[in-house]
Every structure is written in C-alpha cells, then in structure tokens.
N, CA, C and O atoms as a DFTB+ gen file, in Angstrom:
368 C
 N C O
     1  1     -57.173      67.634      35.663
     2  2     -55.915      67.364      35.016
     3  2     -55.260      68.674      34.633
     4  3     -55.968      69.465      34.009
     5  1     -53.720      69.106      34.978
     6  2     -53.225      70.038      34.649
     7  2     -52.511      69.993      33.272
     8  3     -51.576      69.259      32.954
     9  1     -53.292      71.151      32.342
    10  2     -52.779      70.684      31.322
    11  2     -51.680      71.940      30.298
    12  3     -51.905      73.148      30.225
    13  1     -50.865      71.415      29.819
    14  2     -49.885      72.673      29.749
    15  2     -48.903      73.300      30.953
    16  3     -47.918      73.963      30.630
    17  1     -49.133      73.125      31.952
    18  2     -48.693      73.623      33.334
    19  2     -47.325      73.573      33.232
    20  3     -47.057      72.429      32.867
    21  1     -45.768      74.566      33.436
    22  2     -45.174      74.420      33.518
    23  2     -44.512      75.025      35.079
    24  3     -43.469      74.842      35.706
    25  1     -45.799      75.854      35.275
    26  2     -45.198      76.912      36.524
    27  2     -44.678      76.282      37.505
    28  3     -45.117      75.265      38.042
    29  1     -43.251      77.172      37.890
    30  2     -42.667      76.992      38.992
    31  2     -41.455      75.922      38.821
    32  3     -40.492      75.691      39.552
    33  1     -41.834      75.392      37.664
    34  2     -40.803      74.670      37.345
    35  2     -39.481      74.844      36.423
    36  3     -39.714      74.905      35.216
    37  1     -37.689      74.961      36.952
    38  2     -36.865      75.279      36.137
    39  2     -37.707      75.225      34.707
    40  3     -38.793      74.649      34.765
    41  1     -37.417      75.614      33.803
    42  2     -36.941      75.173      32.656
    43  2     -35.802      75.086      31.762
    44  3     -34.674      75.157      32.249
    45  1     -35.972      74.930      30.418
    46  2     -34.576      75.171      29.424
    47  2     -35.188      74.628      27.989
    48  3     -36.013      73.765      27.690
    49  1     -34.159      75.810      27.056
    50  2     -34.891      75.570      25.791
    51  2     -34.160      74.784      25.403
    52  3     -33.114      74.597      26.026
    53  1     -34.493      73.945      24.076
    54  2     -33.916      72.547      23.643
    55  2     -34.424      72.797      22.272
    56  3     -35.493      73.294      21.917
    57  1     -33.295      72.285      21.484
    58  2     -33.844      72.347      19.676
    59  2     -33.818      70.358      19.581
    60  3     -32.954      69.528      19.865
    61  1     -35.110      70.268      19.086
    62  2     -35.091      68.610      18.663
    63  2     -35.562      69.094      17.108
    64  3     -35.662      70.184      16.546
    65  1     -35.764      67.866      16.772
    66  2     -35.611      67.476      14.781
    67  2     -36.792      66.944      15.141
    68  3     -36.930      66.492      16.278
    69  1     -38.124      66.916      13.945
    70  2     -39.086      65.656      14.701
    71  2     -39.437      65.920      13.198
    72  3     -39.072      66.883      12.524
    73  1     -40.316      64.736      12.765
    74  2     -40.595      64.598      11.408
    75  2     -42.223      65.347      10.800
    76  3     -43.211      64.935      11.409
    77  1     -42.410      66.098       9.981
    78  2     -43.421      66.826       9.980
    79  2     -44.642      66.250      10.412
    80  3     -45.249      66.947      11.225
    81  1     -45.235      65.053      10.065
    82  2     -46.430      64.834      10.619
    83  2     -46.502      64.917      11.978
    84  3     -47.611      65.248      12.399
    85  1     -45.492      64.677      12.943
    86  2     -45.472      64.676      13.933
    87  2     -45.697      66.073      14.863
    88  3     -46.219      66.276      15.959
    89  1     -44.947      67.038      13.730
    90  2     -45.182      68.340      14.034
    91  2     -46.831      68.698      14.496
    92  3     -47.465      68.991      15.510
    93  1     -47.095      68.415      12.747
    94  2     -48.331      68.670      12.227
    95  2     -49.417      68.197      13.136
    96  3     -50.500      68.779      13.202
    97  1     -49.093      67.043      13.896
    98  2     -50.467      66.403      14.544
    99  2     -50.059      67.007      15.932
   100  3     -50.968      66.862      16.749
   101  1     -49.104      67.557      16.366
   102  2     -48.913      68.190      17.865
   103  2     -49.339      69.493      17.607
   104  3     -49.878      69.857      18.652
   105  1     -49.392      70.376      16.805
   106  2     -49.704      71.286      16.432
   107  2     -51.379      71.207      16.907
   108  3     -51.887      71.693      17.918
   109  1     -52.062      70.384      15.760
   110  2     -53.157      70.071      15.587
   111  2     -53.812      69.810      17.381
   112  3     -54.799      70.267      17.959
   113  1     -53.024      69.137      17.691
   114  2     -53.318      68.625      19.010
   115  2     -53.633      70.047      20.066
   116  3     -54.718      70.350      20.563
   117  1     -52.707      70.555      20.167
   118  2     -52.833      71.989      21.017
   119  2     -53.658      72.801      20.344
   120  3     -53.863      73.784      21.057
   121  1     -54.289      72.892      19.231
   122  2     -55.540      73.972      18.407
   123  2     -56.605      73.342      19.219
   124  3     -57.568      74.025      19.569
   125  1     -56.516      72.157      19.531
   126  2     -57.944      72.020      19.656
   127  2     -58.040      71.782      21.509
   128  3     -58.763      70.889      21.952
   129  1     -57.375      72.524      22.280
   130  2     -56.961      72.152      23.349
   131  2     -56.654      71.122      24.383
   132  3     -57.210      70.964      25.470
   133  1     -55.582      70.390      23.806
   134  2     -55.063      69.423      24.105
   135  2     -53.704      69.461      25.136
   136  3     -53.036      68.673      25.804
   137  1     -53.748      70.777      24.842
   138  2     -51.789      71.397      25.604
   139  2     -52.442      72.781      25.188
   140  3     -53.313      73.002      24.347
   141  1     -51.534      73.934      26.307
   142  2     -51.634      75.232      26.235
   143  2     -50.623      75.713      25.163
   144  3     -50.805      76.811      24.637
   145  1     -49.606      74.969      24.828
   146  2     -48.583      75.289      24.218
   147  2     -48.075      73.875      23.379
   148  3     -48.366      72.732      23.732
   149  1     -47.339      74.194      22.320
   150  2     -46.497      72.864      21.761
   151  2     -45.259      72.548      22.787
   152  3     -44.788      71.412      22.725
   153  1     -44.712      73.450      23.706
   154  2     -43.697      73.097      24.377
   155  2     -44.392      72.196      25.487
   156  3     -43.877      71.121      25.795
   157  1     -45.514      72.620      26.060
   158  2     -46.237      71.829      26.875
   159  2     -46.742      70.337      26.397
   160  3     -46.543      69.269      26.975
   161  1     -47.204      70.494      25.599
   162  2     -48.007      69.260      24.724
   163  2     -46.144      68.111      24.515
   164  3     -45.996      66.889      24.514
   165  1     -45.409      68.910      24.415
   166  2     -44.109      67.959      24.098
   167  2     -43.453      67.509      25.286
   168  3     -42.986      66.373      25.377
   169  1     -43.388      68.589      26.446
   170  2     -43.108      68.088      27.613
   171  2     -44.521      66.963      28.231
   172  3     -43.950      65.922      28.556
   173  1     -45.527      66.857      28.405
   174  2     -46.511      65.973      28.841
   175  2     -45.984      64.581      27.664
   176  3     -45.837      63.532      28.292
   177  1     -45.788      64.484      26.616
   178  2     -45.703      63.320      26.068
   179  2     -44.148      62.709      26.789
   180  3     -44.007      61.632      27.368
   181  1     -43.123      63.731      26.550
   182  2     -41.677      63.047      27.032
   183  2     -42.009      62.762      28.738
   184  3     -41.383      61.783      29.144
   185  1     -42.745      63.334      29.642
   186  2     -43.027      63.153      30.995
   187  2     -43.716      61.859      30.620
   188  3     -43.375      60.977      31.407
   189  1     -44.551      61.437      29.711
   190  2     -45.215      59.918      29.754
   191  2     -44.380      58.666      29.471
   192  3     -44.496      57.613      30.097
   193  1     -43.414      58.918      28.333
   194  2     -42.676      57.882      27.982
   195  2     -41.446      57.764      29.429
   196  3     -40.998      56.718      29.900
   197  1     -41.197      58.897      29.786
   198  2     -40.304      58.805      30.790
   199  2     -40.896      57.740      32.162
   200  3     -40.337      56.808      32.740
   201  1     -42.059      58.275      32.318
   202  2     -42.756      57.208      33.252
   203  2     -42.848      55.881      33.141
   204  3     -42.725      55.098      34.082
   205  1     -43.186      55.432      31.379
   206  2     -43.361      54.155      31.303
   207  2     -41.900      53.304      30.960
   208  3     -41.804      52.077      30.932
   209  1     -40.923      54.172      30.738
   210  2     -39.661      53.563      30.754
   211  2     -39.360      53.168      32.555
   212  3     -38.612      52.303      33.009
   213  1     -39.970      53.846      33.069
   214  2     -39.056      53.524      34.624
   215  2     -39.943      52.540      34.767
   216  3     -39.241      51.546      34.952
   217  1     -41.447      52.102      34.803
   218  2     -42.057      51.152      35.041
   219  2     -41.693      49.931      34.017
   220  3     -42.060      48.818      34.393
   221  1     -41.050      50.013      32.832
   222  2     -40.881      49.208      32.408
   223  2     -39.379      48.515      33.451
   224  3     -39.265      47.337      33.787
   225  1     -38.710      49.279      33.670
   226  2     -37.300      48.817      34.574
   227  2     -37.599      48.150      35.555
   228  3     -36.993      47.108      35.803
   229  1     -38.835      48.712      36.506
   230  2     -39.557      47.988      37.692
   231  2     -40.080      46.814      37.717
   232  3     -40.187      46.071      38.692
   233  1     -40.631      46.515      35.932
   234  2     -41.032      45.079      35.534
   235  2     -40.202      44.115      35.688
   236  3     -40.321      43.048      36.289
   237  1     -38.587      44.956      34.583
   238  2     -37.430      43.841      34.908
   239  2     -37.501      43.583      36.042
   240  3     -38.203      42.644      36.418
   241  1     -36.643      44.507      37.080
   242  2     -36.286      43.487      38.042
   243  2     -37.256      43.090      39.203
   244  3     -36.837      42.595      40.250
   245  1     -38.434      43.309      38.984
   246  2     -39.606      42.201      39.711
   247  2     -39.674      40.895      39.023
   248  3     -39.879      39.943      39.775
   249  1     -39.534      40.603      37.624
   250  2     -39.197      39.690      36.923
   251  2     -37.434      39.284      37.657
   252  3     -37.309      38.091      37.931
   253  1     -37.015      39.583      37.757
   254  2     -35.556      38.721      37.887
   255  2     -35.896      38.736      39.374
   256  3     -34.950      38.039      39.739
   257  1     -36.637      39.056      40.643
   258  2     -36.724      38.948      41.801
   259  2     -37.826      37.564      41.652
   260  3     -37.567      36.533      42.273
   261  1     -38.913      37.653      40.878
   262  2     -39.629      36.429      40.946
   263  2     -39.517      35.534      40.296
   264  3     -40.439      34.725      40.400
   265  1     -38.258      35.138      39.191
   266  2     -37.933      34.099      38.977
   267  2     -37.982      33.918      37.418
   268  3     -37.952      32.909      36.713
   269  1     -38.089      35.590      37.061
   270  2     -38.159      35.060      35.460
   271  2     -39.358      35.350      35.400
   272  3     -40.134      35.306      36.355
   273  1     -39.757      35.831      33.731
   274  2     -40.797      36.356      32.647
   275  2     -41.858      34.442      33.219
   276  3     -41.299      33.412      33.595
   277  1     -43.115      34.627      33.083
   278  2     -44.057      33.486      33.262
   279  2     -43.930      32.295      31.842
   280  3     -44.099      32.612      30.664
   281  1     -43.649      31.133      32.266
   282  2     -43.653      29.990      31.051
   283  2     -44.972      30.141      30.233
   284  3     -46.001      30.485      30.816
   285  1     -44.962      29.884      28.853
   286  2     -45.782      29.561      28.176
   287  2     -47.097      28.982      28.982
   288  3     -48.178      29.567      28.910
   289  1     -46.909      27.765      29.767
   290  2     -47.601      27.176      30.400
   291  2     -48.749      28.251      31.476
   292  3     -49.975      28.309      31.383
   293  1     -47.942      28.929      32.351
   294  2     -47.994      29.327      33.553
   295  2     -49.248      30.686      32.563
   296  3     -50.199      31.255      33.099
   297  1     -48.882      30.828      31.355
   298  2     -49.961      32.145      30.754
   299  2     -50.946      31.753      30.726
   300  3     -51.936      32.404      31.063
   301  1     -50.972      30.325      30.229
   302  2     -52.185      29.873      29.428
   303  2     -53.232      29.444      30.652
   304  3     -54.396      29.097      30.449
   305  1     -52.534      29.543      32.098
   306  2     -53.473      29.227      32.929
   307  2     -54.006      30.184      33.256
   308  3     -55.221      30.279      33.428
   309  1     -52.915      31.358      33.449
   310  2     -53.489      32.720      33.302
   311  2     -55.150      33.105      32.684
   312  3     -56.248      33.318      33.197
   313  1     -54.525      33.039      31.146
   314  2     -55.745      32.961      30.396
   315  2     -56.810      32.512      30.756
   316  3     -57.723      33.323      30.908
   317  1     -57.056      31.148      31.003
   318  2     -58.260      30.397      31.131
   319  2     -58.779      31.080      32.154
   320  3     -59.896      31.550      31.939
   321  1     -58.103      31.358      33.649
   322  2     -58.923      32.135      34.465
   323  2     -59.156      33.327      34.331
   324  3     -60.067      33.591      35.116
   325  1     -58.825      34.298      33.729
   326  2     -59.172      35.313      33.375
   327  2     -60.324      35.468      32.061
   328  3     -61.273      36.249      32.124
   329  1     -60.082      34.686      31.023
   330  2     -60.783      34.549      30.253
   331  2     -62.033      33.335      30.145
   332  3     -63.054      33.355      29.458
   333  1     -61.627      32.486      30.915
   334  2     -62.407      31.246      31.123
   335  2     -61.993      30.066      29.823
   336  3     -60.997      30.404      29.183
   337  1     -62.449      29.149      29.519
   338  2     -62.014      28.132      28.375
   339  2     -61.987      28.396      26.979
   340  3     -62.908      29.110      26.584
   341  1     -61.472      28.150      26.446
   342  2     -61.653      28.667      24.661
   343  2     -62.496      27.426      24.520
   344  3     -62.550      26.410      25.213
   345  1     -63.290      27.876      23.176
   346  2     -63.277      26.715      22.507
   347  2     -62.867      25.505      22.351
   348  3     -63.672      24.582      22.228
   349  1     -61.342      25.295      22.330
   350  2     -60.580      24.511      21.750
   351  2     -60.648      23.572      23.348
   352  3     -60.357      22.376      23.317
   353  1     -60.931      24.039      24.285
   354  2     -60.842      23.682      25.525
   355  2     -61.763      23.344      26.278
   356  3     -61.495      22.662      27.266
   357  1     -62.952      23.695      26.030
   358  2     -64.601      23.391      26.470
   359  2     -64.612      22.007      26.161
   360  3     -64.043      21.528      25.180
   361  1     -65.466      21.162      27.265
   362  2     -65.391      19.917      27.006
   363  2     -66.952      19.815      26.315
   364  3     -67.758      20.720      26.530
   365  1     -67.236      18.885      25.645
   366  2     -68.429      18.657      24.687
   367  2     -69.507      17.873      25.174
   368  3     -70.485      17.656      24.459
C-alpha cells in the first residue's frame, strides 16, 4: 500500500477550517505512521470519500436501471438466505 505518495502528481495548496479534534487525531494519525505527511493523510481520506461518493451514484442508477431500491419483502428473503431463519421463523 502506498502510503503518503504524492509523486508525480500536479498538486496545489488549499487552506480548509477543520475542527481541532480532527486536527488532533490526523496529526496523531501520521506520528504513528499512518500518512508520511498531514497533507497526505488528508489527501488519502478526501481520495476515499471521493470514491465512495461515485459508488454511491453507481448504486443510484443501478437502482433506477433495476427497478427501484428492494421491497421490504424482497429483504427479508434476502435475509433468511443469507442469514437462514430467525427465531421468530423456525418452525417448532
């Protein structure tokens, strides 16, 4: 895993606001080598949310291509095969 890595890639400096603990625990995070840098450690988190925002978009419209989010119903069958019977559902 490349960690901290920015080489080769444009960059640009950016002033954000972030609330001290947040500081404090990214800070914390790169002491103990987690990121080579806080600019690194901040770019790897915004590169993650950025990812899971586009996969979240990919959800929508696979959802509006297959017909809509799954009915209540359609989970609970889900469930059972994945999980097998609850309780409430085991016959006696």
């Amino acid at each position: 895993m490349r960690r901290g890595s920015i080489h080769g890639m444009t960059s640009m400096k950016v002033a954000v606001s972030l609330p001290r603990e947040t500081y404090q625990r990214a800070k914390r995070a790169v002491r103990r080598g987690r990121a080579a840098s806080l600019s690194a450690y901040v770019t790897a988190a915004l590169d993650q949310k950025a990812t899971f925002d586009e996969l979240d978009g990919l959800l929508d419209e696979m959802l509006v291509e297959s017909g809509g989010a799954m009915t209540r119903a359609e989970e609970q069958q889900v469930d059972r095969i994945i999980l097998g019977p609850t309780p409430r559902t085991r016959r006696k």
